[in-house]
Structure formats: C-alpha cells, structure tokens
C-alpha positions in Angstrom: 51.3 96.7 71.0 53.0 94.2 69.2 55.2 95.2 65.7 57.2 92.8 64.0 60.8 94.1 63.8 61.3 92.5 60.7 59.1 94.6 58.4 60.2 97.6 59.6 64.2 97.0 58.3 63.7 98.4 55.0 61.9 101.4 56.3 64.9 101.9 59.0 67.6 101.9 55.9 65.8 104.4 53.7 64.9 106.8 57.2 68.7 106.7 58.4 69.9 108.1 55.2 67.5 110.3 54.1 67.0 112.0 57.2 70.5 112.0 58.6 71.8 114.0 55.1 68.6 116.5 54.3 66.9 116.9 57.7 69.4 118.4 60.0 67.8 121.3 61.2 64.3 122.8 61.0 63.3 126.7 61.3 60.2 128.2 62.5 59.5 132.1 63.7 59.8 131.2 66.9 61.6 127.7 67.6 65.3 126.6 65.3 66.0 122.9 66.4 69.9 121.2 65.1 69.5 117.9 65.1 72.8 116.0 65.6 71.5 113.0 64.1 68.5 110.7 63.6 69.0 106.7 64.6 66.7 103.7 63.6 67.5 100.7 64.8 66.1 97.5 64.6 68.5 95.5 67.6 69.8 97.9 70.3 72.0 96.1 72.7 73.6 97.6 75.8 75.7 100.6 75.5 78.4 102.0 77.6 77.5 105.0 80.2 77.6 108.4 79.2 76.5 112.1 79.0 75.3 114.4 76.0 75.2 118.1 75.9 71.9 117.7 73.7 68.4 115.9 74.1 68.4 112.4 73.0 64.9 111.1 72.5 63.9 107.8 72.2 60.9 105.2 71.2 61.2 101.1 72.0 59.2 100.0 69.3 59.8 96.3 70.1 62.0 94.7 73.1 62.7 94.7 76.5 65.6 96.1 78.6 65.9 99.0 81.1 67.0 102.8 81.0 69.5 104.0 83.9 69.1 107.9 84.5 71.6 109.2 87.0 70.8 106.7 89.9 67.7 106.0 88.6 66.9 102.2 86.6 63.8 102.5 84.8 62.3 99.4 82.6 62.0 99.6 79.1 58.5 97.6 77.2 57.4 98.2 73.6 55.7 102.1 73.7 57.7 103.5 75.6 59.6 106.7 75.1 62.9 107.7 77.4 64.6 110.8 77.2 68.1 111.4 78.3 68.8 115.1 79.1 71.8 117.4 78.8 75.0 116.6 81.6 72.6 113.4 82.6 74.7 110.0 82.9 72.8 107.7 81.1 72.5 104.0 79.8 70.8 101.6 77.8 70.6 97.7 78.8 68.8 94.8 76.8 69.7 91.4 76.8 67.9 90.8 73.9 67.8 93.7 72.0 65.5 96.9 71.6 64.1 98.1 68.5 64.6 101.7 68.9 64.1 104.8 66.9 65.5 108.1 68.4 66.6 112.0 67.1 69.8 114.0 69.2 68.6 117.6 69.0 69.0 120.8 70.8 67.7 124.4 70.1 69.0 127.4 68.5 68.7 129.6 71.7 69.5 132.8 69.5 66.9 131.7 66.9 64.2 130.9 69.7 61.6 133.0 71.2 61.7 133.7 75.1 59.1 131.2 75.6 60.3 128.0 73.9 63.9 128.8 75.4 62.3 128.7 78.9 60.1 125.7 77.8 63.2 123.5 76.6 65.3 124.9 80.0 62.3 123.4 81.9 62.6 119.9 80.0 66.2 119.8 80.8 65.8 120.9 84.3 62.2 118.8 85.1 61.7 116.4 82.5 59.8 112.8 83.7 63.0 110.4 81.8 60.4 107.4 81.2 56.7 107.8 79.9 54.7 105.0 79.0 51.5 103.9 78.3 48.7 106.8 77.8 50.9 109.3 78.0 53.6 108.5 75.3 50.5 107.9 73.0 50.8 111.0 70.5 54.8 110.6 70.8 54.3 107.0 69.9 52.2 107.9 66.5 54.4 110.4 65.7 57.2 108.0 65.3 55.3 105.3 63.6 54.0 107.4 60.9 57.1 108.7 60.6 58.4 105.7 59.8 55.7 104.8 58.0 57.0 107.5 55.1 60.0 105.4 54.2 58.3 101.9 53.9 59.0 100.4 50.9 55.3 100.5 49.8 55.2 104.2 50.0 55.9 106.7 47.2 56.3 103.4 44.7 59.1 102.5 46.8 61.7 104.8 45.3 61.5 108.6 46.2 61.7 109.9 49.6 58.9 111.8 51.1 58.8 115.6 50.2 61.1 117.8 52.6 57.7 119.9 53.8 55.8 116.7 55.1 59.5 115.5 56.6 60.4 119.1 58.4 56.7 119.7 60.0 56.5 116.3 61.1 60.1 116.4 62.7 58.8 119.7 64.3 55.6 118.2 65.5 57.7 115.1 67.3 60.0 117.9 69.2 57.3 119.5 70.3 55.4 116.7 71.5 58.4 115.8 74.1 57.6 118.7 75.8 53.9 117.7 77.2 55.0 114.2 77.0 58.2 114.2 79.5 58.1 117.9 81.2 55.4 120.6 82.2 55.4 121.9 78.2 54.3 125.3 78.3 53.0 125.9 81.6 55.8 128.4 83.6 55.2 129.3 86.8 56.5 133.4 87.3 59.4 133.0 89.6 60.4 129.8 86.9 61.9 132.3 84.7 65.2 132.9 84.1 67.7 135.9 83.2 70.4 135.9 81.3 73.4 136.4 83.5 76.9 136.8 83.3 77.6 132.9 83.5 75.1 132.6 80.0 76.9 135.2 77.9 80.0 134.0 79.1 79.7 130.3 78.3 78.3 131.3 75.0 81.6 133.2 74.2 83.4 130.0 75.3 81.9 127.9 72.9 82.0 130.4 70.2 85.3 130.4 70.3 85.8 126.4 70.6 83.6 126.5 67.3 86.3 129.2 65.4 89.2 127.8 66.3 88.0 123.8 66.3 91.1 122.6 64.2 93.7 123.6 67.1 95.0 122.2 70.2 92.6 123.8 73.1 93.3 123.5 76.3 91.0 125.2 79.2 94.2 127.9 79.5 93.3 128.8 76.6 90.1 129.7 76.5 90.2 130.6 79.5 93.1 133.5 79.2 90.5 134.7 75.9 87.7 135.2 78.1 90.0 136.5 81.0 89.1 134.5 83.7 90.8 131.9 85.8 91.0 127.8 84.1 88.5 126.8 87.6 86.2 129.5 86.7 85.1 128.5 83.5 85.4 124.9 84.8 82.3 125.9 86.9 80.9 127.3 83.8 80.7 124.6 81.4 79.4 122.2 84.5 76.6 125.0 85.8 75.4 125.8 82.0 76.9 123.8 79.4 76.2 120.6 81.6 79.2 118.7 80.3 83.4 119.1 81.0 84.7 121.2 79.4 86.9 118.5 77.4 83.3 116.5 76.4 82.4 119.9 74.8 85.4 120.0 72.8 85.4 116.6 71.6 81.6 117.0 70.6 82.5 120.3 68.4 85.2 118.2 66.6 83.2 114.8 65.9 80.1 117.6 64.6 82.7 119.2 62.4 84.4 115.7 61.3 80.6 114.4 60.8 80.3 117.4 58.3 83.3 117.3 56.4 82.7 113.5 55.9 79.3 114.5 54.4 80.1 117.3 52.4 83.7 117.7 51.4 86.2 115.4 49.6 88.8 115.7 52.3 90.5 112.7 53.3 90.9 111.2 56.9 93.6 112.1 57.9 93.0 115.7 56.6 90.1 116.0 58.5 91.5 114.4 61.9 93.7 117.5 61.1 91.0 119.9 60.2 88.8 119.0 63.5 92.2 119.5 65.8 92.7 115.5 66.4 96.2 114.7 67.4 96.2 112.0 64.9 94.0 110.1 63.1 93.9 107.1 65.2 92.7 109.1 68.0 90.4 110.4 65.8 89.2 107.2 64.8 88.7 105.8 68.4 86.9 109.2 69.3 84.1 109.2 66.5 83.3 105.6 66.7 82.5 106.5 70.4 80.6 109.5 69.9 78.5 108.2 66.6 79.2 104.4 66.7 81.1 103.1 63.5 84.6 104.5 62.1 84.9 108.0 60.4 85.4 105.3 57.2 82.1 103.5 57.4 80.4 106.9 58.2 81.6 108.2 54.8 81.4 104.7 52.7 77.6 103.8 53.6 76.7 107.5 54.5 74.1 105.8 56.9 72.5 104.1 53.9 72.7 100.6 55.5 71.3 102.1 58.9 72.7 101.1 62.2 71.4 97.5 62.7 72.6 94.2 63.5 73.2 92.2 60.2 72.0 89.2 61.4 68.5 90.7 60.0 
C-alpha cells in the first residue's frame, strides 16, 4: 500500500496533541489501560537501543528500515506493525526514514479482570514482535482511521473528534494487538499464573517508588522498607518488573515530570526537584532521553507541533 507521507502532517499535529493531553487512560469493567503517550511521526530515523517496562506498539505507514528485538533483526515495509515488549532490548533503524504512528501503554493490573491480566502476561511473555501483511490487516485500519479523525477535512477542520469515538477506538487498537502479535485469548490450563510472594512484593516496591518519587532512592532503601536484602529485590524487579531497578525509578520521575509539565505552573527547576532529580541539568538530559525533546519544548508546544522532522 502506498500513502503519501505528506498529507498525512496536518493530521499527525492535531493527533499528537489532542491525544497525548485528553486520552491518557481508558476504563472498561474488565480492562484499565495507562497510556504513557501516543507518537505520530511522519520521519523516524534510527534510535538508540533500549528497554521499556510498558508495550510500545507500532505501525510503518510509509518507509523502510528494520526492527532489532533482542538478537533478533526484523525488516520493516509499509503495513507493518512491531511491538517491543516489557524488559526487551529493542531498536529502530531507517536510513531514510519511517513514517510511524505508535501508543506506550500498559494495564491497570488491579483494575483488570483475571482474564485480560493473563491475556496481556501472555503478549509479554509470547508475543510474535513483527506482523505483516494479512495479519496486521485489522491493526492496520485501526490506525488509519484513527488518523483519519484528525485530518484537516474532518469536523470542518477545527474541533477534535468527540472523547467516546476517541476512547472506544483507542480500546479497539489495544485489543487488536492481542490476536495480531500473541495467542489473544486462548490460555492453555497449566498457562495460568498465581500471584506469589515475588508479585505482591514488587508491587509494594513500586508503590513506594511512586509515594516517595521526589527523594533520593537508592535500592537500600527500598529494600530495608520491604525488609529484604538490596540482591533480593534486584531479582525482583528483573524477574517481574522486567527492567533495573534504577530504569524503574527514572521512568516514575520522567511520568511525574511529564505531568507536572502538563498540569501545574511549576517551573523547571521546581519540578527537577519535585520528581527527585539531582539537578535540573540531569533532569534535562534524562527526559529528552526518555520522551525525546527537553522538559522546555514538552511544556512550550505541549506536543502541538508533533514529533516530525521540519524539513516537511
């Protein structure tokens, strides 16, 4: 299928900001999704290797360039959708760009019934990285007409599409990953798992990381709150949180500086403070890591300009 990159600029500005400030999370009886951010970009170059402790879903709308999972190099066409998994090393290369549009999510385990925990535990565990062709096909439609809401021509150009049409579709597009890169609902008995010590244990880890965000937290820390040994809950965050122990930590801050940049009238430097940043060049060098431009082009353009090169 070939799309021309070029119409599809205006849409990407008006879908990185409205989604990235109004659709953050999305509730259902069953199934609570955060999303840590939505991304629409219209040139994609390569990217340095790294890990997440969330999904990362992806769609190459136009381009070519290849995906590297683990020790694995997959190529990358137009259609085809890559996910990269929690703890996976992972990297994106294109010589000459990718058009990509992609959501960071993970669920809401406490908010999630038994069955869409296991289903999402699967996708980590199972998941195919790379789908193409017939099988990314109701992925693939999914993100064009989601897209297709923020085109210029829609809704006389001006207001966004209504929050209901934006949350079910969002929904829909999680949902879809699971059939289209892992074995969706289909659990085999013995597949099942039990909450264990380790689970309630790392969840009272990052509880704590999450209260006490703006200090300085070591693993002797939070170690000597849970009462176990620094090496033990080492093993912990690599068996179930799938990430270091001092990735986790940096994560919690950049979500809590991405926040108060959003939503509070703090300056920099207060936040740097507020999210437990030694000082707000550290800070600076951290966030444009994690999201990919400075804590003060994050606030000033609020994702409004989209992440794209301005050569277009």
């Amino acid at each position: 299928m070939s799309i021309d990159t070029l119409s599809f600029v205006q849409s990407f500005k008006r879908a990185n900001s409205e989604l990235n400030h109004t659709l953050n999370r999305i509730d259902h009886p069953d199934l609570a999704i955060k999303i840590h951010y939505w991304g629409f970009m219209p040139r994609h170059f390569d990217n340095s290797e790294h890990k997440h402790s969330f999904f990362e879903a992806c769609y190459v709308l136009s381009g070519e360039g290849f995906y590297i999972d683990g020790s694995n190099e997959y190529s990358l066409h137009p259609g085809t959708l890559f996910l990269s998994r929690p703890g996976i090393q992972h990297q994106i290369k294109s010589t000459e760009g990718l058009s990509l549009c992609y959501i960071a999510f993970e669920t809401v385990e406490s908010a999630c019934s038994e069955i869409f925990n296991t289903a999402f535990q699967l996708l980590a565990e199972q998941a195919n990285p790379v789908v193409r062709e017939e099988g990314a096909k109701p992925t693939e439609l999914l993100w064009l007409s989601l897209v297709s809401l923020f085109s210029p021509s829609s809704s006389g150009g001006s207001a966004p599409p209504l929050a209901i049409t934006l949350n079910s579709m969002a929904m829909s597009l999680i949902l879809s990953l699971l059939t289209a890169h892992g074995p969706g609902f289909y659990i085999e008995p013995h597949e099942k798992k039990r909450n264990d010590e380790g689970t309630s244990m790392i969840h009272q880890a990052e509880l704590f990381i999450k209260d006490n965000i703006s200090r300085s937290l070591s693993l002797e820390l939070v170690a000597g709150h849970l009462h176990i040994t620094s090496r033990h809950l080492t093993r912990l965050f690599r068996k179930y949180g799938h990430q270091s122990f001092v990735h986790y930590v940096q994560e919690q801050r950049v979500q809590r500086a991405k926040d108060l940049l959003l939503h509070s009238d703090h300056q920099i430097k207060e936040i740097a403070t507020l999210c437990g940043f030694e000082s707000i060049h550290y800070f600076t060098r951290v966030f444009s890591i994690k999201i990919g431009v400075t804590p003060a082009r994050f606030r000033r353009t609020q994702f409004t300009e989209g992440r794209f090169d301005s050569n277009l």
